[in-house]
N, C-alpha and C positions, 0 to 999 in steps of 0.2 A: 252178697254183702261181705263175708270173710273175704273174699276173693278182694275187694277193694281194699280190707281190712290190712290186708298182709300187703298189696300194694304199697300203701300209704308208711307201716313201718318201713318197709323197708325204703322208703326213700329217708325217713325221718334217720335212721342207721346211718345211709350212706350219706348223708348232709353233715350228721355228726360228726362220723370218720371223717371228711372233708375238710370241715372245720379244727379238727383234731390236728391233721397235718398241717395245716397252714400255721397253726399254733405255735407248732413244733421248728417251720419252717422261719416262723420272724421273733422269737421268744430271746436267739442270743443275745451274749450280751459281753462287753469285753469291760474284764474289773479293774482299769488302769488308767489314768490320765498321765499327761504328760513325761510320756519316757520313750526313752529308743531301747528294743531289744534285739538279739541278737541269735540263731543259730546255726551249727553247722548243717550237711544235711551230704547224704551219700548219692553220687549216682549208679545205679541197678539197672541192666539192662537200659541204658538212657530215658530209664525215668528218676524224677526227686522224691527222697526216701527220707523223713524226718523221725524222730523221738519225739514221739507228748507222754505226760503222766496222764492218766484217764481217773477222775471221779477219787482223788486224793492221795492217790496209791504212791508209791514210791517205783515202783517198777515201771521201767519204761516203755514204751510198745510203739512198734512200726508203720507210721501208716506212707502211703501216698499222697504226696502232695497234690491236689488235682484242682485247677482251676474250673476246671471242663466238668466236674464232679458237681448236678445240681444241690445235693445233700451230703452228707459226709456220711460213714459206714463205719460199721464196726463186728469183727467177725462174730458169729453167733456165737463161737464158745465157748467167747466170753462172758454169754449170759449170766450164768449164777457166780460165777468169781466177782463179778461186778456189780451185781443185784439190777440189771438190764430188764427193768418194768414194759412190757407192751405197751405203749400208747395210744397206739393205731397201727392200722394196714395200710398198704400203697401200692400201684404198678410202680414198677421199677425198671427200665431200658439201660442197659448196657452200652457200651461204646460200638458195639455192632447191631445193635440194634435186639437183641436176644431181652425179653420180655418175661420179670417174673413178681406176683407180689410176695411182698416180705411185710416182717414186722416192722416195725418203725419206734424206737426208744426215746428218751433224752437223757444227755450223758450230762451230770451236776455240774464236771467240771472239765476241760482240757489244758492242759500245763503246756504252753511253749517256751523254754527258757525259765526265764522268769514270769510271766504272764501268765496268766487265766482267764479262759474262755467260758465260760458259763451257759449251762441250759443252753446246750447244742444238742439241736436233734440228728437221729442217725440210724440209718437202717439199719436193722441186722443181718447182714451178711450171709447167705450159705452159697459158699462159692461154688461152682462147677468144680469136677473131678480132673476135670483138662484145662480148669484156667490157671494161669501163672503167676497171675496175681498173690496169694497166699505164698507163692515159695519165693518172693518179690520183695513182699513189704506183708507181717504175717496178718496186721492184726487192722489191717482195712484201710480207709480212707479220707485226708483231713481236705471236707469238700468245700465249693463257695459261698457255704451258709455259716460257716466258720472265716473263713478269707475276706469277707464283703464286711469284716467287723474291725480290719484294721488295714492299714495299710503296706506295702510290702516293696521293698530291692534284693531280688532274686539275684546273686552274684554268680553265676556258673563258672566263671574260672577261679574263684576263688573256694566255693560249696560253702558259700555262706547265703543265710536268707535273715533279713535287719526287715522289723516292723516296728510300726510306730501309729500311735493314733492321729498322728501328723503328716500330713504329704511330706515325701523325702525332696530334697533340691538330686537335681540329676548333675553327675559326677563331671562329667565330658558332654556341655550341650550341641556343640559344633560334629559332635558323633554319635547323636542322636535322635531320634523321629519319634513323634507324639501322635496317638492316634485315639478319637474319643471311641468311646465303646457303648455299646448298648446290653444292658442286662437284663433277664426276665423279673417279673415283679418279686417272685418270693426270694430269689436266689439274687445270684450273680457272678453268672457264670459270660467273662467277658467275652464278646460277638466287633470285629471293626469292619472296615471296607479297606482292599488295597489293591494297587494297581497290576495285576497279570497280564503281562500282555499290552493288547491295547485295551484293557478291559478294567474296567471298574469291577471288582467281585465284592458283594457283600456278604454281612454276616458271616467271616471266617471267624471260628472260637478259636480264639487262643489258649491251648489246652497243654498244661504241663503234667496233666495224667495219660500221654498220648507220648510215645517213645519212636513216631514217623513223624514226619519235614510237612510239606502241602498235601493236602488233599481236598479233593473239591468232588459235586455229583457228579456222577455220569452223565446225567441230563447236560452237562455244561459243556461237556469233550467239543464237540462239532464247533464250537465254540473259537476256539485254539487251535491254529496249528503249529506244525514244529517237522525241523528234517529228524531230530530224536524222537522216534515213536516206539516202547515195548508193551507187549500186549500178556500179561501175565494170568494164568486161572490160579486163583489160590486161596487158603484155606487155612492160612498160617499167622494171622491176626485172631489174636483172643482177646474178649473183655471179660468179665467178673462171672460171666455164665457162660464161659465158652467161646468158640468157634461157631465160624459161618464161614459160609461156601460164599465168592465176591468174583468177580472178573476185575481185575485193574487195568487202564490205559492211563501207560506212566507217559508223558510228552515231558524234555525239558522248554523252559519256556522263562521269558525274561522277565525277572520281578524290577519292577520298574524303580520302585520303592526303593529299592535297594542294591541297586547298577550292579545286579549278578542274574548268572543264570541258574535254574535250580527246576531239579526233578518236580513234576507235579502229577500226583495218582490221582485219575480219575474213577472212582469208588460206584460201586452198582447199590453200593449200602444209605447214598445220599446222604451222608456228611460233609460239612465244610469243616477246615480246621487247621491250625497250622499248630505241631507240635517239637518238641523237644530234638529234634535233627535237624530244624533250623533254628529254634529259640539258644540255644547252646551255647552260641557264637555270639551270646547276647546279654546285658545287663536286662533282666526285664524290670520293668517299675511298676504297679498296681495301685496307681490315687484312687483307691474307692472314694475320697469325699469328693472328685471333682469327674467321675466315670473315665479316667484318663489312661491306656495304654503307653509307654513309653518304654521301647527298643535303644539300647546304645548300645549300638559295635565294641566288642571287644576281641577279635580277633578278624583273619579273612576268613571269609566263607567256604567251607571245602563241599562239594558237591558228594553224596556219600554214595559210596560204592556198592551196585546193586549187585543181588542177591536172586537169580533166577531161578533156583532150584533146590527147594530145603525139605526134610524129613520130622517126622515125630516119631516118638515108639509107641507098638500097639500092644496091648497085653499078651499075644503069643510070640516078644520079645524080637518083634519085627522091626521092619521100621516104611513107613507109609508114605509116601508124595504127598505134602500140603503145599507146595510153590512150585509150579513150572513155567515156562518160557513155552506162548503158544508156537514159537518159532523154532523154539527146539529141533535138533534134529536126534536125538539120540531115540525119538519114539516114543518116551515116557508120557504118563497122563496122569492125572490128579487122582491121589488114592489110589493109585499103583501100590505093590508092595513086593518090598525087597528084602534078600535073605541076610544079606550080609555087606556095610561098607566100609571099604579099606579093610575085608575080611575079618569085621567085630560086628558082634549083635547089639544091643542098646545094653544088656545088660555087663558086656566087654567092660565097657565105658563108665555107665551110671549107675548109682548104686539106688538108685531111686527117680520120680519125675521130677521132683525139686532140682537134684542133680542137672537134669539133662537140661532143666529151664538155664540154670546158669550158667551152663560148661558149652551148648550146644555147638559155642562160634569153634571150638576148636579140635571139629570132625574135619573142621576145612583147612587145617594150619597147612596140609600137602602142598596143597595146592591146584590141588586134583581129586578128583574122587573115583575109586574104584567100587565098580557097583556088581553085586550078583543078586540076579536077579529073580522070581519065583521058578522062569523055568530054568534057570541054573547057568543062564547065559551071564560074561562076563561084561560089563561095558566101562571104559574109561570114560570120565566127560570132566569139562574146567565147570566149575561151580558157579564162578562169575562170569 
């Protein structure tokens, strides 16, 4: 009988906690009618970096923009500065797929501009020791349980973002394409269909917490062909918990949609997504009242120049293979480790791992890389 006894709590717990989140999850609330607001917003590593006040404060705090983001975040330690009440527990997935429960808050208040977001819920945050997130945008994440409350024109050439509890009129409709979206019940985190290839691909999330172009499953590769095929092992995409090992097959392939050609990674991690290396080039629009996507051109499309072969530092001031080129010839393999490049250790360079999240592009300015290696061999190789 106890044995049923303890069964039966705990499902009554976990129904609660259930209940709790979903609370948490539909509770927003936006305190504004009829007005257009306005702000700027930085781009980091080609993701969007905004300023909100949090729960009244006057001090400003960093997060990510993230359409892709089911909930919105906020680092843990801000707990007590902020008076971050536990609500409930949750799993939590990452953009690689990396799996952790956290707590789960609601934040009284979020400030954009002028506005106020209210009784937003938002995990607590403990980010990996390797993700780059925190040395990005410090203090976490403004997700689509916040975003699905107003509407939004993302200006990337301008680094402005104008919301309004009003659908916007699009600027240039002749440069234009409108795509309806589909969102999960509690959130809404936008999902459309568009044409690759000869192919209809559904549910790509349009994700501006994502600083790569297309990516699609693995499952879909055989799918598509292409005379561009690179075959990449790599380990150099982080989400908010870190790092994962992925095989890529990059194919470019013609997006029909939009009469260009553009890299597309096929991912062993089974996401679809199309993020901030190709949205860039883009006005995006967000009519949450009518579930409406809208893309307008605002520049040409430049195809971005890859990246076969990148490094991290390891605590004994090394530095590691996280991206190779299976075609490589220089030999190298993933999680190699090297003593010295262009004859500097990481600590040469960075004064820290935030440092090297932000400076990393410019081990490459040579244009070459000179590599020594663990057995003390030298190798030249081109980077791109």
């Amino acid at each position: 009988m106890k044995r049923y006894s303890f069964i039966i709590s705990l499902l009554v717990l976990t129904s609660c906690n259930y209940l709790k989140n979903v609370n948490l999850l539909t509770s927003g609330h936006l305190e504004r009618e009829n007005f257009v607001d306005s702000i700027p917003f930085e781009m980091k590593k080609d993701l969007v970096i905004v300023k909100a006040q949090v729960n009244g404060k006057d001090q400003p705090l960093e997060f990510i923009f993230d359409t892709g983001a089911f909930n919105s975040k906020i680092n843990h330690t801000l707990t007590e500065e902020y008076h971050l009440e536990t609500k409930a527990i949750k799993e939590n997935k990452d953009s690689n797929g990396n799996i952790k429960t956290i707590e789960v808050t609601q934040l009284e208040s979020v400030q954009l501009g002028q506005t106020v977001f209210s009784k937003i819920g938002a995990g607590k945050v403990i980010y990996a020791e390797e993700s780059p997130s925190p040395c990005i945008a410090e203090h976490g994440i403004i997700g689509a349980n916040l975003i699905k409350l107003a509407n939004w024109r993302i200006d990337y050439q301008k680094l402005m973002i104008y919301f309004s509890d009003e659908p916007f009129d699009i600027d240039n409709p002749s440069k234009a394409m409108s795509l309806d979206y589909d969102v999960p019940t509690l959130s809404a985190t936008p999902k459309v269909d568009l044409k690759i290839g000869d192919r209809t691909v559904k549910n790509l999330l349009i994700d501006t917490g994502s600083n790569g172009g297309f990516r699609l499953p693995s499952a879909l590769q055989d799918a598509f062909s292409s005379t561009e095929t690179e075959i990449y092992y790599d380990r150099s995409v982080s989400g908010i918990y870190g790092f994962k090992a992925d095989t890529l097959v990059v194919k470019t392939l013609q997006l029909k949609d939009f009469k260009t050609n553009f890299p597309v990674e096929f991912s062993a991690l089974g996401k679809g997504l199309v993020g901030n290396e190709f949205l860039k080039f883009f006005k995006l629009y967000i009519n949450t009242a009518d579930d409406m996507i809208t893309l307008e051109s605002q520049r040409p499309i430049e195809k971005p120049k890859p990246r076969p072969l990148s490094f991290i530092p390891t605590s004994e001031n090394q530095w590691q293979i996280n991206r190779v080129s299976a075609h490589a010839k220089h030999g190298l393999k993933i999680s190699d480790t090297l003593l010295k490049i262009n004859h500097l250790s990481p600590k040469n360079l960075y004064k820290d791992y935030c440092d090297y999240v932000m400076k990393n592009h410019e081990i490459y300015a040579r244009g070459y890389l000179e590599l020594l290696t663990k057995d003390k061999d030298t190798l030249i190789v081109n980077p791109f």
